[in-house]
C-alpha positions as CSV (number, residue, x, y, z in Angstrom):
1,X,-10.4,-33.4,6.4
2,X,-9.6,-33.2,10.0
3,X,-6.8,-31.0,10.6
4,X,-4.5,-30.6,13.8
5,X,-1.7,-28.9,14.5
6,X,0.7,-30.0,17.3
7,X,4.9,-29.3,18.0
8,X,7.7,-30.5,19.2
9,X,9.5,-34.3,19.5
10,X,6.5,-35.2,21.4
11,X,4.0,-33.9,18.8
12,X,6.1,-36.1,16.6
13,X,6.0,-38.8,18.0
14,X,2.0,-38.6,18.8
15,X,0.8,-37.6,15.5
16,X,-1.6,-39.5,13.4
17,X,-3.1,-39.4,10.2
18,X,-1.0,-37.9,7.4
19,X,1.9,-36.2,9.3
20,X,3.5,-33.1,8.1
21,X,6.8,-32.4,9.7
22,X,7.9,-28.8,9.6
23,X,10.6,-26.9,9.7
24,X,11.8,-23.8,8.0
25,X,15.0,-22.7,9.2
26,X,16.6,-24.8,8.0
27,X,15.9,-28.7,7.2
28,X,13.5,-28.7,4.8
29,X,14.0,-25.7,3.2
30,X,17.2,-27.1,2.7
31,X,15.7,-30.3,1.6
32,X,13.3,-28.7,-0.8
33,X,16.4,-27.0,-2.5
34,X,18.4,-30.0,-2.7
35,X,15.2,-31.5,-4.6
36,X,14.6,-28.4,-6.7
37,X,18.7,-28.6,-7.9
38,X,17.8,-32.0,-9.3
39,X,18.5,-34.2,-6.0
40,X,17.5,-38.0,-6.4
41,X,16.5,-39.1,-3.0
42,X,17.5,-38.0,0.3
43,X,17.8,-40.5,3.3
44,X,16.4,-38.9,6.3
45,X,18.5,-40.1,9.5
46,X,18.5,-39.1,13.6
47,X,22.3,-39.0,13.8
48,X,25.6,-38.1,12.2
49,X,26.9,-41.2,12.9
50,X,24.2,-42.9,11.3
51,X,24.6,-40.6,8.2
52,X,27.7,-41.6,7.8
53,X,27.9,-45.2,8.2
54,X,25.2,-45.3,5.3
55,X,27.8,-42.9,3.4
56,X,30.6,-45.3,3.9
57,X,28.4,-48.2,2.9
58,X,27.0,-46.7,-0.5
59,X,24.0,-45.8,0.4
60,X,24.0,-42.1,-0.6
61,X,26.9,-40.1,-1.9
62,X,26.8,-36.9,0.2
63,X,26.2,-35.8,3.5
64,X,24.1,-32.2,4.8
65,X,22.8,-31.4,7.9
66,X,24.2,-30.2,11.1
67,X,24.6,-30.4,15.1
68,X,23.9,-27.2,17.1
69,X,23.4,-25.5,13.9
70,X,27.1,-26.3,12.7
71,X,28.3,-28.6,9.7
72,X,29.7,-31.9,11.0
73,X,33.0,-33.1,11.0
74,X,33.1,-35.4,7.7
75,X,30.0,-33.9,6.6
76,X,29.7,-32.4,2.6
77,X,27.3,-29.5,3.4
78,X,25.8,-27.9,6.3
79,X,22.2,-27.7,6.9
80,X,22.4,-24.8,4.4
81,X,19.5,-24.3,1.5
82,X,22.3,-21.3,0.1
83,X,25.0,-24.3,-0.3
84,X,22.8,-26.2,-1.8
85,X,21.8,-23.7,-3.9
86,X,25.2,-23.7,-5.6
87,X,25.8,-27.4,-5.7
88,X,26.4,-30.0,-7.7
89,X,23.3,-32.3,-6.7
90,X,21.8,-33.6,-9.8
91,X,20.8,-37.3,-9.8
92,X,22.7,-37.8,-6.1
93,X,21.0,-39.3,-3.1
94,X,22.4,-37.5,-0.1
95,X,21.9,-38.4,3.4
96,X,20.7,-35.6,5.5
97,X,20.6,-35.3,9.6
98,X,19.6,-32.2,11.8
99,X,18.6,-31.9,15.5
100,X,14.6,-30.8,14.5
101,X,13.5,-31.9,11.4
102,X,14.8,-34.9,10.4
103,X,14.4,-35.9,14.0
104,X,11.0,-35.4,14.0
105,X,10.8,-37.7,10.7
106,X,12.1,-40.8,12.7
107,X,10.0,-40.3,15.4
108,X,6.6,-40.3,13.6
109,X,6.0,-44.1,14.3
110,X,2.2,-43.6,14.3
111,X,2.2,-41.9,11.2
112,X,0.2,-43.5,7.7
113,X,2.1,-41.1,5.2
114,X,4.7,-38.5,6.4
115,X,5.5,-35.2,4.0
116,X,8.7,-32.7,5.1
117,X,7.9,-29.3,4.4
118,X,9.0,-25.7,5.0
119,X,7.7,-22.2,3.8
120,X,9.3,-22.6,0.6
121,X,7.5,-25.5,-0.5
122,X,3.8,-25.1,1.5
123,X,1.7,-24.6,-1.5
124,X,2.7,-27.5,-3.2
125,X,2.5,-29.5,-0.2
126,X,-0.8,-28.7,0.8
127,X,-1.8,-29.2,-3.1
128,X,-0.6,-33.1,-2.8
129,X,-2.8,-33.0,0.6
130,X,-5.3,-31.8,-1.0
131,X,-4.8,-34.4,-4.0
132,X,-4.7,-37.0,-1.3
133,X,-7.8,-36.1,1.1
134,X,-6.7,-38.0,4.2
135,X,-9.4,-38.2,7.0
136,X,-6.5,-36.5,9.6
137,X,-3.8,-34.1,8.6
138,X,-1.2,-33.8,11.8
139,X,1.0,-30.8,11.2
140,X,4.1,-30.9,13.6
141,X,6.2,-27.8,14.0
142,X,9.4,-29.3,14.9
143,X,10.7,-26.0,16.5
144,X,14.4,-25.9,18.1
145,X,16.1,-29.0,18.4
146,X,12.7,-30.5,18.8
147,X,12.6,-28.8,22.8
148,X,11.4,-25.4,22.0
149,X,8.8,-23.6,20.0
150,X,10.5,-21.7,17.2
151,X,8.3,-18.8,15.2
152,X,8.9,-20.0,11.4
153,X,7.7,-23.2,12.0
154,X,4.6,-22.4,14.3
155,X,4.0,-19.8,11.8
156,X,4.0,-22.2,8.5
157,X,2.0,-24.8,10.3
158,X,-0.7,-21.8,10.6
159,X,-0.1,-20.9,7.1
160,X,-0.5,-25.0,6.1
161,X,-3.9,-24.9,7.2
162,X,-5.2,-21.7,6.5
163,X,-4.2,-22.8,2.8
164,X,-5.8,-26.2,3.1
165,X,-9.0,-24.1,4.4
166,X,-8.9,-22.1,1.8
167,X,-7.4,-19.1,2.5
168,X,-4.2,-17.2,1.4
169,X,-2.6,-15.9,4.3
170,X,-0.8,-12.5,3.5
171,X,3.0,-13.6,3.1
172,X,4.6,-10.5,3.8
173,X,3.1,-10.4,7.1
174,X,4.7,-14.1,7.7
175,X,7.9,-13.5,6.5
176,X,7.8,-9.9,8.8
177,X,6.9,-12.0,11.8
178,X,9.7,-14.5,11.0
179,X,12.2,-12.3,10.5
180,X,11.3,-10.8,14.4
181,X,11.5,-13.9,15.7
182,X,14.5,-15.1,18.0
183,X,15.9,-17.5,15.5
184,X,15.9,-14.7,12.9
185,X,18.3,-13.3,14.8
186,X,21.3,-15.8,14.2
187,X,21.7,-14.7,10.8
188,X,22.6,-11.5,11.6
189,X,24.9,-12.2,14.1
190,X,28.7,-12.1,12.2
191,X,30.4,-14.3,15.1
192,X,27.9,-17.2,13.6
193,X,28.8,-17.6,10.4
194,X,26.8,-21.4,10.2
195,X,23.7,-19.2,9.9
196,X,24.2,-17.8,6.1
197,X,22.2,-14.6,5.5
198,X,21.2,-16.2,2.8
199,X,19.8,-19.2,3.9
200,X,17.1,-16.8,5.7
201,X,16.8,-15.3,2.9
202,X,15.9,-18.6,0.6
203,X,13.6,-19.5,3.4
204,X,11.4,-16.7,3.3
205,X,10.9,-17.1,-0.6
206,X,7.5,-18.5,0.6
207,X,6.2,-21.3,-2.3
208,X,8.7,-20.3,-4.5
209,X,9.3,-24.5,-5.0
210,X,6.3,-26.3,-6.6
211,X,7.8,-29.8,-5.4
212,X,5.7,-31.8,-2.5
213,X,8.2,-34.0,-0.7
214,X,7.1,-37.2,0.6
215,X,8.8,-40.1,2.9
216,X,8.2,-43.6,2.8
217,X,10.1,-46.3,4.5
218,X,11.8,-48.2,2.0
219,X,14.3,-51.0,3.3
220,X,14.3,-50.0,6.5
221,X,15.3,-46.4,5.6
222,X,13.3,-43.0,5.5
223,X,13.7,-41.8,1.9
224,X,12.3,-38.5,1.0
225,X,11.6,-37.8,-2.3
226,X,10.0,-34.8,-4.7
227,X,6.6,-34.8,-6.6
228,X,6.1,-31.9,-8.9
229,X,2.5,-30.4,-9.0
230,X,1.2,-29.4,-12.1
């Protein structure tokens, strides 16, 4: 297994092989949550106005995700793993857009299978890898708003392949590094309140969710959805 590492919307966009799209604060720890509450399906979109068209049209029941880190108007949830956390998911498919992550879904055109994943959910992800044995694994830190590097998700693509080479990287150095990052530092900052405490806190409960999430396209739509490991 070939792996690479690459970041950005243009790593996105250039990755081959088995794509994994990262990123930790918040999209896909968010994501993995949603899954974890008992989430059907989530429909992975660029845009809030895409979101929700496919809302008005029945294609999912609820809307997360956010612009500039904030909830959009008409939106259900933010892009909030602690919201989700307290929700009513079960069975729903909800339609989820964010300036990084899901972003960095769409763009992966040259992609053969796409997983989402964020610190929460690494282990398992790399264990469906693993399961897999692709030639080429392309991991894609998605970073801020897809234009700049961002800590967490450098630092879980690292983590991603030191697992898939067979180490265990020491966690509580990660989640010390992340939390002396510059992102880290919105959710202490009281005059944000879209950046939960808590969702940091979720996000550094590194694979505390055994679920793998995969994407296929499936009628023209990016649908995520969760494989437990056992």
């Amino acid at each position: 297994m070939e792996i690479r590492i690459d970041s950005l919307l243009r790593g996105a966009q250039e990755a081959e092989g088995t794509v994994v799209i990262v990123d930790v604060l918040r999209a896909f720890t968010t994501a993995a949550v949603a899954f974890a509450r008992g989430a059907a399906r989530i429909v992975l979109v660029a845009s809030v106005d895409e979101a929700l068209d496919l809302r008005s049209r029945g294609v999912g029941e609820l809307c997360m995700g956010e612009v500039h880190g904030k909830r959009p108007a008409g939106f259900d949830f933010g892009n909030s793993p602690f919201e989700l956390s307290i929700a009513d998911v079960r069975g729903r498919t909800l339609i989820h857009s964010t300036t990084a992550g899901t972003v960095g879904v769409t763009a992966a055109h040259k992609a053969t299978q796409i997983f989402v994943a964020a610190l929460v959910n690494a282990q398992a992800t790399v264990q469906a890898l693993r399961r897999d044995d692709p030639a080429v694994v392309t991991i894609v830190a998605m970073g801020a708003q897809g234009e700049t590097r961002a800590d967490e998700d450098e630092l879980c693509a690292l983590y991603l392949r030191n697992l898939l080479q067979g180490r265990q990287p020491d966690r509580d150095a990660v989640r010390r590094l992340v939390l002396a990052s510059a992102e880290s530092q919105n959710y202490d900052d009281p005059s944000r309140p879209q950046f939960h405490p808590k969702d940091r806190e979720i996000a550094l409960q590194i694979d505390s969710i055994p679920l793998a999430i995969r994407v296929a396209r499936e009628g023209g739509l990016l649908i995520a959805r969760a494989a437990a490991l056992a």
